[in-house]
N, C-alpha and C positions, 0 to 999 in steps of 0.2 A: 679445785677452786682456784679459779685465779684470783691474785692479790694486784687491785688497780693502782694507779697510782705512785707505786712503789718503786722507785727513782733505782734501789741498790739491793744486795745481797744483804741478809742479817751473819751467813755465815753461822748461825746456834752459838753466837758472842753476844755479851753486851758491845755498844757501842766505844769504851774506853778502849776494852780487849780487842776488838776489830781495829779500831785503827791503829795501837801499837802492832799489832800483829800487819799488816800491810807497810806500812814503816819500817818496819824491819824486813821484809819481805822484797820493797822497792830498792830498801839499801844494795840489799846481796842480788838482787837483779841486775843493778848498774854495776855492781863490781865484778862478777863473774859474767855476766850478759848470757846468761842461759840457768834456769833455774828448772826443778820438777817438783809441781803439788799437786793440789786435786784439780782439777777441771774447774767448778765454782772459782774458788779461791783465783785461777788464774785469770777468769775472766772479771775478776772483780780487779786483782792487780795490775790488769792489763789500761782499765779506766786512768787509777793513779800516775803509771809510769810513766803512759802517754804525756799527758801535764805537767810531770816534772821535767819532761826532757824540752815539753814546749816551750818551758819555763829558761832553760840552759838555753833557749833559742833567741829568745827576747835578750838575756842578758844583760838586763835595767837592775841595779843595786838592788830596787826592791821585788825582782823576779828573785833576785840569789837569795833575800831574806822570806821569800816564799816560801821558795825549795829549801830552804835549810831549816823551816819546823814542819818539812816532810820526812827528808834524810836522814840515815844515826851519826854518820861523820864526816868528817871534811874534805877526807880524800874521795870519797864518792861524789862530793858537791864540786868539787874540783873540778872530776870529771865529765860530770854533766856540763861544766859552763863552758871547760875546754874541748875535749876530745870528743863528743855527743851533741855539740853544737856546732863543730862544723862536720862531724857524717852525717849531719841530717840538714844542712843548710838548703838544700834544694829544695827537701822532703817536705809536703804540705801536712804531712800526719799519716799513725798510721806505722808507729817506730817497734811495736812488738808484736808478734808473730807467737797465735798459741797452738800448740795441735798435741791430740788427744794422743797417748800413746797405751797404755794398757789398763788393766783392773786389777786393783791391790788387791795382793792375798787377803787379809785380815778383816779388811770389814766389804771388800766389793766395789771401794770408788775408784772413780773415775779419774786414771791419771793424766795428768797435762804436763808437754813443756813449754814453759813462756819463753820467748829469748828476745833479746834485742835483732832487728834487719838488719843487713848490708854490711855483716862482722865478719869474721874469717872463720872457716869451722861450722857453716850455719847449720840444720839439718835436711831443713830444703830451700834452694834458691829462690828467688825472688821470682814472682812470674813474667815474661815478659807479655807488650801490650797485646792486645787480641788484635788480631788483624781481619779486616772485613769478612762477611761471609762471601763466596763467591756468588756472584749474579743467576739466579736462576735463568735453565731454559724456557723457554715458551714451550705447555702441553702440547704432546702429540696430536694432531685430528680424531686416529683411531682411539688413542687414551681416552681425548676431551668425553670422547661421543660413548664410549665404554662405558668409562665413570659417572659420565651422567644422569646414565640408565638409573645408576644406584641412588644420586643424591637429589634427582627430579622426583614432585610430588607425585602419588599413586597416578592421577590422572592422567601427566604429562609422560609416562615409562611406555615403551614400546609403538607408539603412537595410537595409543588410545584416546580415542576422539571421546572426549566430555560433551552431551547434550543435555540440552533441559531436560526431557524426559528420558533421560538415560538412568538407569539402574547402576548402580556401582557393583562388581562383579562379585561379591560375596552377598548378595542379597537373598532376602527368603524365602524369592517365585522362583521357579522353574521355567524354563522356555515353556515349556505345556500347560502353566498357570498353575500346577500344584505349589502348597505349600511345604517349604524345605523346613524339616528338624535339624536346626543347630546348636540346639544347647546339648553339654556332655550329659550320659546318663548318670544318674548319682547313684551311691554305693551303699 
């Protein structure tokens, strides 16, 4: 069943417990910049961390009193408004990186690391940009006329000439006017 509408993860929390639980979670994200939980959980915390780093970017008095009834302490707020706001000066968003790494023993989920971009230590580098594809050649003649065979309609294959009163080659006369049986015997 899908559930429409539905903006976020419930995570099996009430809403209080979910967002302390993310809170806390965002805290020891910016302080360590690499953290391991379930899959869910990172890609929910991935939404938050993003914003609060947006948040260190703007660096308006009342971006800091944003992020500071996100964060658990001061040194972490610190570090978003200093050290996370200008590694990501360039960066239009887009500041955590999750990727799925194993299945816990104990119940079966699905583990993730979230980490912060562009830090020392990452797990995998940044991609660089995709460079065009290279220009196709122009089909062979002998290909064109090949392949054609295959994707021209029954009539136009091997140069069979379509008339008005042409029969199409699976029909159920015979050149000698008998009538052909084509249906399979039944069992």
């Amino acid at each position: 069943m899908v559930n429409h509408r539905v903006a976020f993860r419930k995570l099996g929390r009430t809403s209080s417990h979910r967002w302390s639980m993310l809170r806390t979670m965002v805290s020891q994200l910016i302080q360590h910049e690499r953290i391991e939980t379930t899959l869910p959980k990172a890609k929910e915390l991935r939404r938050v961390a993003d914003n609060v780093v947006q948040l260190g970017k703007e660096g308006t008095l009342a971006a800091r009193r944003r992020a500071a009834a996100v964060v658990r302490t001061d040194e972490v707020l610190h570090k978003v408004f200093s050290e996370l706001a200008d590694r990501y000066r360039e960066r239009a968003g887009g500041y955590t990186r999750v990727l799925a790494t194993r299945i816990r023993q104990g119940d079966a989920a699905t583990m993730a690391y979230i980490e912060l971009i562009d830090r020392p230590n990452e797990l995998r580098e940044c991609r660089p940009p995709k460079t065009p594809p290279p220009e196709r050649r122009p089909m062979a003649p002998w290909a064109r006329s090949y392949l054609g065979r295959w994707w021209a309609p029954y009539q136009e294959r091997k140069g069979n000439q379509v008339h008005d009163n042409a029969t199409p080659a699976n029909s159920s006369s015979l050149e000698d006017g008998s009538a052909q049986d084509t249906a399979l015997p039944c069992k």
